[in-house]
C-alpha positions as a printed NumPy array, in Angstrom:
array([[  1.862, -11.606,  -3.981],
       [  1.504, -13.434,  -7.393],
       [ -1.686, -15.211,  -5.709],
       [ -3.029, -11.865,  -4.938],
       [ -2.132, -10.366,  -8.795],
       [ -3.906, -13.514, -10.117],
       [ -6.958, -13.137,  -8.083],
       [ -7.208,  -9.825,  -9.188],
       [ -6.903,  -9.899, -13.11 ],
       [ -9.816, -12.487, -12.781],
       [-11.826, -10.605, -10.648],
       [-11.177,  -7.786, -13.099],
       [-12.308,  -9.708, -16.218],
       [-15.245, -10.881, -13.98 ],
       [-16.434,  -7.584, -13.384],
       [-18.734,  -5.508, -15.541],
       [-19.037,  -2.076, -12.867],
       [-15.875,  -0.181, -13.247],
       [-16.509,   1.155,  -9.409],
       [-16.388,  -2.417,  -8.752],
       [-13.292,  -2.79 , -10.583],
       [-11.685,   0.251,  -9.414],
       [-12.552,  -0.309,  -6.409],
       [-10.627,  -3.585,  -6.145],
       [ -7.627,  -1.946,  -7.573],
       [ -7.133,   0.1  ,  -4.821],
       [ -7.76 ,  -2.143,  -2.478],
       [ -4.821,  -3.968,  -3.79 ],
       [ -2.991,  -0.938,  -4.032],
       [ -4.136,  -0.435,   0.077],
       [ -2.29 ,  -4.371,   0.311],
       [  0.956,  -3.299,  -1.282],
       [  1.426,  -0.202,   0.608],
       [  0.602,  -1.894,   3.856],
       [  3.054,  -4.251,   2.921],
       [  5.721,  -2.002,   1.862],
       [  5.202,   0.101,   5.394],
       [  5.363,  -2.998,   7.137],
       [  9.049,  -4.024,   5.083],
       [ 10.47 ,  -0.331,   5.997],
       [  9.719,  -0.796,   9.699],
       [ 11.893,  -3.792,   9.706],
       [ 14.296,  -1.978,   7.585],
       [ 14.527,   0.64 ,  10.054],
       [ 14.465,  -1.175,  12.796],
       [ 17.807,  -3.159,  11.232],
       [ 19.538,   0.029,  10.182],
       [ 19.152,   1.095,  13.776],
       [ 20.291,  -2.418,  15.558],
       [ 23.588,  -2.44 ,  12.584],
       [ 24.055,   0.835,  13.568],
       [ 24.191,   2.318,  10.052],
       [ 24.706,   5.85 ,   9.441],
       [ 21.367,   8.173,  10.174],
       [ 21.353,   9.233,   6.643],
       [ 19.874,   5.369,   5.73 ],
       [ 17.547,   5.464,   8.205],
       [ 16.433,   8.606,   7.369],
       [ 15.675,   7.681,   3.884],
       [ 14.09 ,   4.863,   4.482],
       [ 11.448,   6.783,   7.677],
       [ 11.299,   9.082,   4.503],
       [ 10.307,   6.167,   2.039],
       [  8.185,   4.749,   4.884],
       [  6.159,   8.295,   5.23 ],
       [  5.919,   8.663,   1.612],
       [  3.802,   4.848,   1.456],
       [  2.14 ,   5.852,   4.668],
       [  0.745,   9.637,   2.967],
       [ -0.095,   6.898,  -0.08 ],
       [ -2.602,   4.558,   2.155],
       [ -3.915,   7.71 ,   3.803],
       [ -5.341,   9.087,   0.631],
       [ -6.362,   5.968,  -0.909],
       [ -8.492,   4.69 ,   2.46 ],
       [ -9.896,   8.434,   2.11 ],
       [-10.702,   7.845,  -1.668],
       [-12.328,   4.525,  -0.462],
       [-14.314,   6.369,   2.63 ],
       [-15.626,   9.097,   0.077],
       [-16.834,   6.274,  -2.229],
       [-18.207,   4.473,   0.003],
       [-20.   ,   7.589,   1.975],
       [-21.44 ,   8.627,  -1.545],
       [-23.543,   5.353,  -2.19 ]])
């Protein structure tokens, strides 16, 4: 993750278009969700095996739908951009 942080800030300072640059930062804000979707499907699928109460899993399929609604609108952001070049 720091890799990906690092490779940003310089493509950032790079980067004289602000579309370009914002743009980039929500592509990295498209990793991060995937990422934290990806970490609350294992969590789940844990809370389920330890047989924890359905309150935690509940919260985290709630956490897990709240990152997922997040990715949805920023890929739609990115299709609308994209669509209006």
């Amino acid at each position: 993750m720091e890799g990906l942080l690092a490779e940003k800030d310089e493509f950032v300072a790079e980067v004289a278009d602000d579309d370009l640059r914002d743009l980039d930062a929500i592509s990295i804000g498209m990793i991060n969700e995937r990422l934290e979707i990806t970490l609350l499907d294992r969590l789940i699928l844990l809370a389920r095996e330890l047989d924890l109460p359905d309150e935690v899993v509940q919260q985290f399929a709630e956490n897990r739908d709240e990152a997922q609604a997040a990715l949805d609108h920023m890929q739609s952001f990115v299709a609308e951009t994209r669509s209006a070049d």
